[in-house]
PyMOL CGO cylinders between C-alpha atoms (Angstrom):
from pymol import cmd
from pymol.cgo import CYLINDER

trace = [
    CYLINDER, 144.40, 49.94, 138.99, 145.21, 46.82, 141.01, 0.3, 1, 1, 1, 1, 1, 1,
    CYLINDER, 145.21, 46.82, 141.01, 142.65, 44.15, 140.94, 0.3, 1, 1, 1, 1, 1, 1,
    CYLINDER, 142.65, 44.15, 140.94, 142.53, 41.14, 143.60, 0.3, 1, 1, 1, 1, 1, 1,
    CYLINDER, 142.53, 41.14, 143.60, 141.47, 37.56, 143.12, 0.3, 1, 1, 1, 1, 1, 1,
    CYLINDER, 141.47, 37.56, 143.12, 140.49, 35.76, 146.23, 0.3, 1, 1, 1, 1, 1, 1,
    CYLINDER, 140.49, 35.76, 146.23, 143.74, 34.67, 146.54, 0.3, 1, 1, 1, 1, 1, 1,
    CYLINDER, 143.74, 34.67, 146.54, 144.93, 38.16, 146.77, 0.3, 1, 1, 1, 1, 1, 1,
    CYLINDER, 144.93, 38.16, 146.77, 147.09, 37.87, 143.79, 0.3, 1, 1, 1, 1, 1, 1,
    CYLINDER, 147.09, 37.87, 143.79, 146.93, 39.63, 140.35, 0.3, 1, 1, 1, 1, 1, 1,
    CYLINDER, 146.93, 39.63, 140.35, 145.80, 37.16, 137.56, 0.3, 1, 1, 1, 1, 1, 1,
    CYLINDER, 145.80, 37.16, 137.56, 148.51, 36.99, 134.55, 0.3, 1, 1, 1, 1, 1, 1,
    CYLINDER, 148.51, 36.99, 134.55, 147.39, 38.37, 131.56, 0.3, 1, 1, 1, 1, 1, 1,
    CYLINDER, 147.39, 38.37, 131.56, 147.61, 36.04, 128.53, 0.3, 1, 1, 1, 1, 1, 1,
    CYLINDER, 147.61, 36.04, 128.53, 150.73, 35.93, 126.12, 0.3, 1, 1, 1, 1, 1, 1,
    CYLINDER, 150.73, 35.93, 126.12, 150.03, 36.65, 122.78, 0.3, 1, 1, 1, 1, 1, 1,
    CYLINDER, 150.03, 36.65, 122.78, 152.06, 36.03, 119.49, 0.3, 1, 1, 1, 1, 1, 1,
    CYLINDER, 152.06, 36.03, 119.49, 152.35, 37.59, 116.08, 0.3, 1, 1, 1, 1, 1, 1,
    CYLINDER, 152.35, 37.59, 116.08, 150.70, 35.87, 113.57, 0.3, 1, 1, 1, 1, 1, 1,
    CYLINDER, 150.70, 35.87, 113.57, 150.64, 37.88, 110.25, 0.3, 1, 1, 1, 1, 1, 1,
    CYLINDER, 150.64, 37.88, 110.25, 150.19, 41.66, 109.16, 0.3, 1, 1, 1, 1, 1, 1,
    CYLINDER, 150.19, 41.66, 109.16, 147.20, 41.45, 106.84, 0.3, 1, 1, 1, 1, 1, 1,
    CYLINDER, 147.20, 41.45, 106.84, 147.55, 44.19, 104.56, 0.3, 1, 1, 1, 1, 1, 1,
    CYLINDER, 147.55, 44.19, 104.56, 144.27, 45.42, 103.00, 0.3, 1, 1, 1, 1, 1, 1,
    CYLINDER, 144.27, 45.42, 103.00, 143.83, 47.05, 99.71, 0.3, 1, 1, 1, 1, 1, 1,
    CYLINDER, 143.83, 47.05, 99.71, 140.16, 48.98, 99.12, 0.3, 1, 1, 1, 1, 1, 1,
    CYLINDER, 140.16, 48.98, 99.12, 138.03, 50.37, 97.32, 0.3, 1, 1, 1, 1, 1, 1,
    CYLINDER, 138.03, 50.37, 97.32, 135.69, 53.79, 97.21, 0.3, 1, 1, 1, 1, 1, 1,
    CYLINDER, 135.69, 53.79, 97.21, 132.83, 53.76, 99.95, 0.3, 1, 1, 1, 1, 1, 1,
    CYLINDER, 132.83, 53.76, 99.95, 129.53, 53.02, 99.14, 0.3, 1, 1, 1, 1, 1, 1,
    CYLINDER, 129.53, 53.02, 99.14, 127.65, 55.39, 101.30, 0.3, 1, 1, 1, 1, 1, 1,
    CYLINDER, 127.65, 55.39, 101.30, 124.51, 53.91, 102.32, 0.3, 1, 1, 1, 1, 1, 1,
    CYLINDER, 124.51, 53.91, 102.32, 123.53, 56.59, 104.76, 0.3, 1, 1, 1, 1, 1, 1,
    CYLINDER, 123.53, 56.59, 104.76, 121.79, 57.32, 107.72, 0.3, 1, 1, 1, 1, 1, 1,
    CYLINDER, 121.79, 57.32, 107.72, 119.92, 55.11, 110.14, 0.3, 1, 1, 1, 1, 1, 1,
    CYLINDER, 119.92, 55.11, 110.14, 119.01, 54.51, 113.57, 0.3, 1, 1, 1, 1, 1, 1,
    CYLINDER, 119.01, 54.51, 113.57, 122.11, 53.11, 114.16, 0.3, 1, 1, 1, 1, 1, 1,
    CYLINDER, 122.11, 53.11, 114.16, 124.80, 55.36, 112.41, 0.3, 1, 1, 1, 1, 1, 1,
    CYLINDER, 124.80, 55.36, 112.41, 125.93, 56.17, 109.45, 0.3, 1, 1, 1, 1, 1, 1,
    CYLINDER, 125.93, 56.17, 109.45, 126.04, 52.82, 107.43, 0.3, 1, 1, 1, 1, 1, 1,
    CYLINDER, 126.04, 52.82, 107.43, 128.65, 52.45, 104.54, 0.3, 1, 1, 1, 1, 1, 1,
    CYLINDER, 128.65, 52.45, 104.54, 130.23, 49.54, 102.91, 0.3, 1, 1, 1, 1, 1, 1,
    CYLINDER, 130.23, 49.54, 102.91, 134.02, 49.61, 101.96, 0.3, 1, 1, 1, 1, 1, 1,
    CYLINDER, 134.02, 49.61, 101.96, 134.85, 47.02, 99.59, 0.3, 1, 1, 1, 1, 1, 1,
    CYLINDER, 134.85, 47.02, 99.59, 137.94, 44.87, 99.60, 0.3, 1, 1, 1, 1, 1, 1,
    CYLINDER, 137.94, 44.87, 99.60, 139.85, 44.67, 96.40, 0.3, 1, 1, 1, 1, 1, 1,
    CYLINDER, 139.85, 44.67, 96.40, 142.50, 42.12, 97.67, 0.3, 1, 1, 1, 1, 1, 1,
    CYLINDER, 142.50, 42.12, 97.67, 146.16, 42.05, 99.72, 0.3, 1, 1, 1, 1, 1, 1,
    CYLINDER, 146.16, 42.05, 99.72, 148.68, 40.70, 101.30, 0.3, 1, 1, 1, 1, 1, 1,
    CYLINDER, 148.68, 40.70, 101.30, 149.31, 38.13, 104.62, 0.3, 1, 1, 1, 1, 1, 1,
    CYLINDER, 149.31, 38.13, 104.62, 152.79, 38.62, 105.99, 0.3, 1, 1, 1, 1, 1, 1,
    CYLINDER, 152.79, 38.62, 105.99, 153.98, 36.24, 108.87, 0.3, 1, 1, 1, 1, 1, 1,
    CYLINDER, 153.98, 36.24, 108.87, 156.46, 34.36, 110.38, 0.3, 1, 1, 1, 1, 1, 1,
    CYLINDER, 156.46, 34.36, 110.38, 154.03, 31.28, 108.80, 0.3, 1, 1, 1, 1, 1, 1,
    CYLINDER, 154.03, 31.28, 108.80, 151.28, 32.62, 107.44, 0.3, 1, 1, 1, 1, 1, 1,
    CYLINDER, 151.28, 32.62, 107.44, 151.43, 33.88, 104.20, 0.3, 1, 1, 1, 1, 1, 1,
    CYLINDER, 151.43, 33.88, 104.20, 149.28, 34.25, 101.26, 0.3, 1, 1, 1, 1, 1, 1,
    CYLINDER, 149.28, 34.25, 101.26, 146.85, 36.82, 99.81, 0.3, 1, 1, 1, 1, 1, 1,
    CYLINDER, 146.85, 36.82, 99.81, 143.26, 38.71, 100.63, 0.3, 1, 1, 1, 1, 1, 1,
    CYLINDER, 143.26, 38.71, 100.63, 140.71, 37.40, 97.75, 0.3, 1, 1, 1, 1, 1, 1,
    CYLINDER, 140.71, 37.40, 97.75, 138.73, 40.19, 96.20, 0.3, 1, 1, 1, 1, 1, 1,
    CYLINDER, 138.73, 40.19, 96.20, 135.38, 40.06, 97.01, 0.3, 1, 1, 1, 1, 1, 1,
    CYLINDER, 135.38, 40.06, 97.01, 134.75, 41.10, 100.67, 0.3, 1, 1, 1, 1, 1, 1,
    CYLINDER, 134.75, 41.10, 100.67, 133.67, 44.15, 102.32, 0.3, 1, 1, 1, 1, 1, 1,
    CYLINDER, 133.67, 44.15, 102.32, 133.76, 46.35, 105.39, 0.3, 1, 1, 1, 1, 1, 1,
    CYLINDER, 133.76, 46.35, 105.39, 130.42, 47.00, 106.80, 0.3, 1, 1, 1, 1, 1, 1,
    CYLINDER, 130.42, 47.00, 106.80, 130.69, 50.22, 109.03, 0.3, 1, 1, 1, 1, 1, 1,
    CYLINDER, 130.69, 50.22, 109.03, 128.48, 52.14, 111.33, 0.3, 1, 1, 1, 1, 1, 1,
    CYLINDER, 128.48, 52.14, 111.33, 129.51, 55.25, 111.97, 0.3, 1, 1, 1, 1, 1, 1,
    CYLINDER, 129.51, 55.25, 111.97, 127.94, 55.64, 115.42, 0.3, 1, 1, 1, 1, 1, 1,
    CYLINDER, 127.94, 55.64, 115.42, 129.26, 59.20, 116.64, 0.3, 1, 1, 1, 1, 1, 1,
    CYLINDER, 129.26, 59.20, 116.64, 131.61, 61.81, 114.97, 0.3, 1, 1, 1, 1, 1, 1,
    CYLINDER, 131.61, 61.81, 114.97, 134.25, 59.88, 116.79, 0.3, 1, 1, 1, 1, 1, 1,
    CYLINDER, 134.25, 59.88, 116.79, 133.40, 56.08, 116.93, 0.3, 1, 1, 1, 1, 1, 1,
    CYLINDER, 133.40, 56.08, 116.93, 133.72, 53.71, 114.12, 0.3, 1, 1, 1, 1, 1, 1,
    CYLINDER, 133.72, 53.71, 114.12, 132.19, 50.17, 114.40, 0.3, 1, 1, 1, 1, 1, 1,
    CYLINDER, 132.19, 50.17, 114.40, 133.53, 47.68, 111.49, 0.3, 1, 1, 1, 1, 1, 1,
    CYLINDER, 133.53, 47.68, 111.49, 132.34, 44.21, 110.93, 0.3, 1, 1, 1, 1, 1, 1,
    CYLINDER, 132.34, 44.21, 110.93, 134.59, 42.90, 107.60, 0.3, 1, 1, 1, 1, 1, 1,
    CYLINDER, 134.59, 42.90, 107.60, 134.21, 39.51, 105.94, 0.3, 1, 1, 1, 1, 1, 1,
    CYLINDER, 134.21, 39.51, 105.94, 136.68, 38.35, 102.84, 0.3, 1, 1, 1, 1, 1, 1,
    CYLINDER, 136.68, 38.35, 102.84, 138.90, 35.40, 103.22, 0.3, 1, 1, 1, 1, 1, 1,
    CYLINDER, 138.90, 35.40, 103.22, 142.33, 34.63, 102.47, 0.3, 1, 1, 1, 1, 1, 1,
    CYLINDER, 142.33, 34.63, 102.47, 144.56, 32.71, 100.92, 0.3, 1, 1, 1, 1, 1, 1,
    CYLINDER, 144.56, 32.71, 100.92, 147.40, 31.33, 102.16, 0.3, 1, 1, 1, 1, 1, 1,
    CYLINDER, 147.40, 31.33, 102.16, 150.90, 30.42, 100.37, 0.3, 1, 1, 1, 1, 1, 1,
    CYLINDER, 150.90, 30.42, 100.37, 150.08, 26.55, 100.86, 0.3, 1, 1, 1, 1, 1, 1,
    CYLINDER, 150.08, 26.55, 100.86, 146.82, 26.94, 98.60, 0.3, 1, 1, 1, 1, 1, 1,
    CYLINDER, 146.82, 26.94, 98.60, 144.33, 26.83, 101.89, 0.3, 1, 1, 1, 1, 1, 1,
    CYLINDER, 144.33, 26.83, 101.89, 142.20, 29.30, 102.69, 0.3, 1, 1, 1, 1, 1, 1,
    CYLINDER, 142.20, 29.30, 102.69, 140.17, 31.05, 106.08, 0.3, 1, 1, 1, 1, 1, 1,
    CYLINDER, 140.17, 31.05, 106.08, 137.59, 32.59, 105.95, 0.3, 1, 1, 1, 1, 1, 1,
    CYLINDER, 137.59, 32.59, 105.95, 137.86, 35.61, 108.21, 0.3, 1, 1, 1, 1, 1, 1,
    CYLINDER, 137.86, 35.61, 108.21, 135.07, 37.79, 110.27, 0.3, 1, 1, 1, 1, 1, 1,
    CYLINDER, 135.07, 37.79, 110.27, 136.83, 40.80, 111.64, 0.3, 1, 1, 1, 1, 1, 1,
    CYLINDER, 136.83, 40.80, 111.64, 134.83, 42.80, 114.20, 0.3, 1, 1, 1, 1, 1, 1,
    CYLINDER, 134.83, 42.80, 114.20, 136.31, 46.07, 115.44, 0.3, 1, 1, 1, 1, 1, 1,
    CYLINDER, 136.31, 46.07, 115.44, 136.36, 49.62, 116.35, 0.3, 1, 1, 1, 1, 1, 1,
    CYLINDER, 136.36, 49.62, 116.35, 137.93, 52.38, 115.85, 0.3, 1, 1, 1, 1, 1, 1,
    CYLINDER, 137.93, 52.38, 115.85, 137.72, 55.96, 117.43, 0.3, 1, 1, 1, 1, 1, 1,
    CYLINDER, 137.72, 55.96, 117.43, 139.79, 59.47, 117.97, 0.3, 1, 1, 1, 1, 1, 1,
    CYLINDER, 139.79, 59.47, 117.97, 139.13, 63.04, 117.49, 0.3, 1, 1, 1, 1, 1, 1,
    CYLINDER, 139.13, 63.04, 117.49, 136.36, 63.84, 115.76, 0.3, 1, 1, 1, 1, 1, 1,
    CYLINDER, 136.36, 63.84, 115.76, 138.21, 65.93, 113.57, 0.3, 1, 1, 1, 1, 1, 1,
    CYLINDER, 138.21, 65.93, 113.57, 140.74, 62.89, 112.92, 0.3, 1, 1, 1, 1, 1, 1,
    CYLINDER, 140.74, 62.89, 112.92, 138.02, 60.78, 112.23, 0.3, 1, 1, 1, 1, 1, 1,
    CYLINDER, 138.02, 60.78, 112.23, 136.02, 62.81, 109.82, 0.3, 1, 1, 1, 1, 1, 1,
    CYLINDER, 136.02, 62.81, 109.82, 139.60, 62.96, 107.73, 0.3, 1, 1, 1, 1, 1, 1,
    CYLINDER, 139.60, 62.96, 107.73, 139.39, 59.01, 107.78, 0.3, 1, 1, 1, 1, 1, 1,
    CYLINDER, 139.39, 59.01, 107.78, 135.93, 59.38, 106.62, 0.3, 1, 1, 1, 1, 1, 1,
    CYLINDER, 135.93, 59.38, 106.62, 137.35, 61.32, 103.75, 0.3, 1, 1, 1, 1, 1, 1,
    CYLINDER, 137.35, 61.32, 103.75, 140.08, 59.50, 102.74, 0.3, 1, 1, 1, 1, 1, 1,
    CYLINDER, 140.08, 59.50, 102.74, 142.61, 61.49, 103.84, 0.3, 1, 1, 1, 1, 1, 1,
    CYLINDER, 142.61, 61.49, 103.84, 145.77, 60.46, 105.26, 0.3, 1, 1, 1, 1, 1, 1,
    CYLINDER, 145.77, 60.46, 105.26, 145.96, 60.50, 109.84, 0.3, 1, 1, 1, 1, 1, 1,
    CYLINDER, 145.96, 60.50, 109.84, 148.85, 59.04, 112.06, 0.3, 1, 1, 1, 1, 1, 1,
    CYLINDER, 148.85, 59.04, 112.06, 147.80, 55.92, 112.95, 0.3, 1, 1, 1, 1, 1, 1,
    CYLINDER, 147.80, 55.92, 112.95, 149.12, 56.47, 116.47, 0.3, 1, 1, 1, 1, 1, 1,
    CYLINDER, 149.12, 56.47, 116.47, 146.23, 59.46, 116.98, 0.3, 1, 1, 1, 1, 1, 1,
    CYLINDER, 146.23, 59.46, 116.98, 143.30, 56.54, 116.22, 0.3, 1, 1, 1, 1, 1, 1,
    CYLINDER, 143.30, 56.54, 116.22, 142.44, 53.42, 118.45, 0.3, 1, 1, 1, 1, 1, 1,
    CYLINDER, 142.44, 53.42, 118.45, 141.88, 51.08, 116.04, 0.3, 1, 1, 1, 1, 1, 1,
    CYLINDER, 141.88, 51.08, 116.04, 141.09, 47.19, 117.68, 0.3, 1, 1, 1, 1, 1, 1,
    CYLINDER, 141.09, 47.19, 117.68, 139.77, 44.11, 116.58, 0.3, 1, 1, 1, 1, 1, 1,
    CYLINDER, 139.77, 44.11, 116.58, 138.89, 40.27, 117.38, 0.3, 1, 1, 1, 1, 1, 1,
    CYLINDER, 138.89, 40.27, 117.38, 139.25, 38.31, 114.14, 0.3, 1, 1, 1, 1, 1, 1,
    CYLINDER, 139.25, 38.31, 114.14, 138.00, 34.99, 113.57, 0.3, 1, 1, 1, 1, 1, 1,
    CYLINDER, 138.00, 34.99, 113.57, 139.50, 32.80, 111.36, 0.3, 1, 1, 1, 1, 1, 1,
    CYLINDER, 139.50, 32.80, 111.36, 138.19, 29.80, 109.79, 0.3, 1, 1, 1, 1, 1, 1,
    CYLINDER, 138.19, 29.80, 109.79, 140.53, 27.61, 107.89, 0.3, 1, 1, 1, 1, 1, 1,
    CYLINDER, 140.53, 27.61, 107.89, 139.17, 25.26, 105.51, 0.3, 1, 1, 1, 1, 1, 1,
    CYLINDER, 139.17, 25.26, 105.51, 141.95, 22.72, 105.33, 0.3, 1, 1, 1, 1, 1, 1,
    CYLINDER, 141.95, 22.72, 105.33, 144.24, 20.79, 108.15, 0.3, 1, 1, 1, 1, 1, 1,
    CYLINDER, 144.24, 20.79, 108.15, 147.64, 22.60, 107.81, 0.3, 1, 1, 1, 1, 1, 1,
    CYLINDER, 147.64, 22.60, 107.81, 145.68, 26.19, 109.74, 0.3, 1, 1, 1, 1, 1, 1,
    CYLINDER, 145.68, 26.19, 109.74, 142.73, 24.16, 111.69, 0.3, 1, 1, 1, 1, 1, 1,
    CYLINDER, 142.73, 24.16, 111.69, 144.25, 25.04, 114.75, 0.3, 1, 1, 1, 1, 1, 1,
    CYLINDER, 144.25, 25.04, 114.75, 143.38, 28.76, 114.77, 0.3, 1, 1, 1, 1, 1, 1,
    CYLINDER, 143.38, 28.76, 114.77, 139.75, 27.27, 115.21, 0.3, 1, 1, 1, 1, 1, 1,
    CYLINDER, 139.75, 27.27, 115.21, 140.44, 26.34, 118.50, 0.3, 1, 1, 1, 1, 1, 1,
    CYLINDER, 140.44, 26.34, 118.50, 142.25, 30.16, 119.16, 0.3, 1, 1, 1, 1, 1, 1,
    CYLINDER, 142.25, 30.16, 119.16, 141.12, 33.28, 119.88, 0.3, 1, 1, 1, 1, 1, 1,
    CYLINDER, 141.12, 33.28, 119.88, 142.71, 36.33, 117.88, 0.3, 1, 1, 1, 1, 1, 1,
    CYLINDER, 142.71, 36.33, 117.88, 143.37, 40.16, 118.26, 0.3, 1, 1, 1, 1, 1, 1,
    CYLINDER, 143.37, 40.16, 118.26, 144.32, 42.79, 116.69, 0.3, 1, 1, 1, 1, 1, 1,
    CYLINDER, 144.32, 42.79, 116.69, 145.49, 46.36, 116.01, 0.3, 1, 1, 1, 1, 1, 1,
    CYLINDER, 145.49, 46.36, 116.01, 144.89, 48.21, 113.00, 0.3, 1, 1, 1, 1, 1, 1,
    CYLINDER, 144.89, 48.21, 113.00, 145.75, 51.23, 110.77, 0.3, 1, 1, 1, 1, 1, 1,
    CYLINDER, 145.75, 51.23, 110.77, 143.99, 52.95, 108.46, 0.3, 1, 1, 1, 1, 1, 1,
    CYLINDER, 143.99, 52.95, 108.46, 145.43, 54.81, 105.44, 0.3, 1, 1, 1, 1, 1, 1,
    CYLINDER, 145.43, 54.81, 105.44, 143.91, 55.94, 102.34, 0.3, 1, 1, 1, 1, 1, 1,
    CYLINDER, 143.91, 55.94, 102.34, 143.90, 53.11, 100.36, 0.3, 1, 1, 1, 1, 1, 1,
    CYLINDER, 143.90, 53.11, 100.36, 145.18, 50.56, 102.85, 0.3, 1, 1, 1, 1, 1, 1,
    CYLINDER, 145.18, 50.56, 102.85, 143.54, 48.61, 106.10, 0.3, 1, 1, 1, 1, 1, 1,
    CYLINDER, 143.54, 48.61, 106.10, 146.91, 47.53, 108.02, 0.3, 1, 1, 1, 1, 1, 1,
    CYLINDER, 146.91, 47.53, 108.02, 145.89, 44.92, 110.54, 0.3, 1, 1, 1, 1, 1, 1,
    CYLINDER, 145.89, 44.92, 110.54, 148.48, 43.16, 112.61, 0.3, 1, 1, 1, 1, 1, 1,
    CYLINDER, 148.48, 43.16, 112.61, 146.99, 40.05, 114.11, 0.3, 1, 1, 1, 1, 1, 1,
    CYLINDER, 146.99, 40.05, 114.11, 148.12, 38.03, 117.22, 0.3, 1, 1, 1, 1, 1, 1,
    CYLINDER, 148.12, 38.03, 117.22, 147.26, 35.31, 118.68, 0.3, 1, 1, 1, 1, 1, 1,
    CYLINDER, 147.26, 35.31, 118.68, 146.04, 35.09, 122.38, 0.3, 1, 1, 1, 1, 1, 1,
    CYLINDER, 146.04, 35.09, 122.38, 147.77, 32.30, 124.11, 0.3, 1, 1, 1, 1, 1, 1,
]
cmd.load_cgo(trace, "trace")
């Protein structure tokens, strides 16, 4: 699809660059059930890992995933926890994302069970809120990023949009 400016030319897309694979570890679902929105459950975050070419550090225990389950093939997810980075400051983080595929694929996430991450679409925009100096310029940054999820795991490799 080609779209025009009024110049006639195709805008650039931004650049982005790799910031860190945040590497998720979780816990059971609580299933909170059905409402007018979806299927509500909460999937709590046990801890993790940052992995970047700077930014490194841990996920702190004590955040969740909020999901709505909207159809039998879309996924909403709005997660809060914060990490920890190598240099002892820490950023707070709101994730918001979706994720969707074949129904059957999706009910097997659902489950817990193991799916190829390259059969889901699995996107988010995180926003990251350092407390200190040394990372206070991701307030002034958007983010993106893709994601993976395995049984025990949220994979999310964040970028930065330039």
């Amino acid at each position: 699809m080609h779209v025009a400016t009024v110049t006639g030319m195709t805008p650039t897309p931004p650049a982005l660059t790799f910031l860190a694979t945040v590497s998720v570890r979780v816990e059971k679902p609580v299933e909170v059930g059905p409402s007018v929105d979806g299927h509500r459950r909460i999937i709590p975050i046990a801890g993790g890992t940052v992995e970047g070419p700077e930014l490194r550090g841990t996920v702190l225990p004590g955040g969740a995933d909020f999901q709505i389950l909207r159809t039998e093939s879309l996924t909403e997810l709005r997660a809060e926890y914060a990490i920890e980075a190598d240099d002892g400051e820490r950023i707070y983080v709101r994730n918001h994302g979706i994720r969707s595929g074949d129904p059957e694929d999706v009910a097997r996430l659902v489950r817990g069970q193991p799916v190829d991450p390259g059969r889901i679409y699995f996107r988010c925009t995180p926003l990251l809120e350092p407390t200190g100096e040394r990372w206070a310029w991701l307030r002034s940054r958007l983010t993106v990023g893709t994601g993976e999820r395995h049984p025990d795991e949220v994979r999310l490799h964040i970028f930065v949009v330039e």
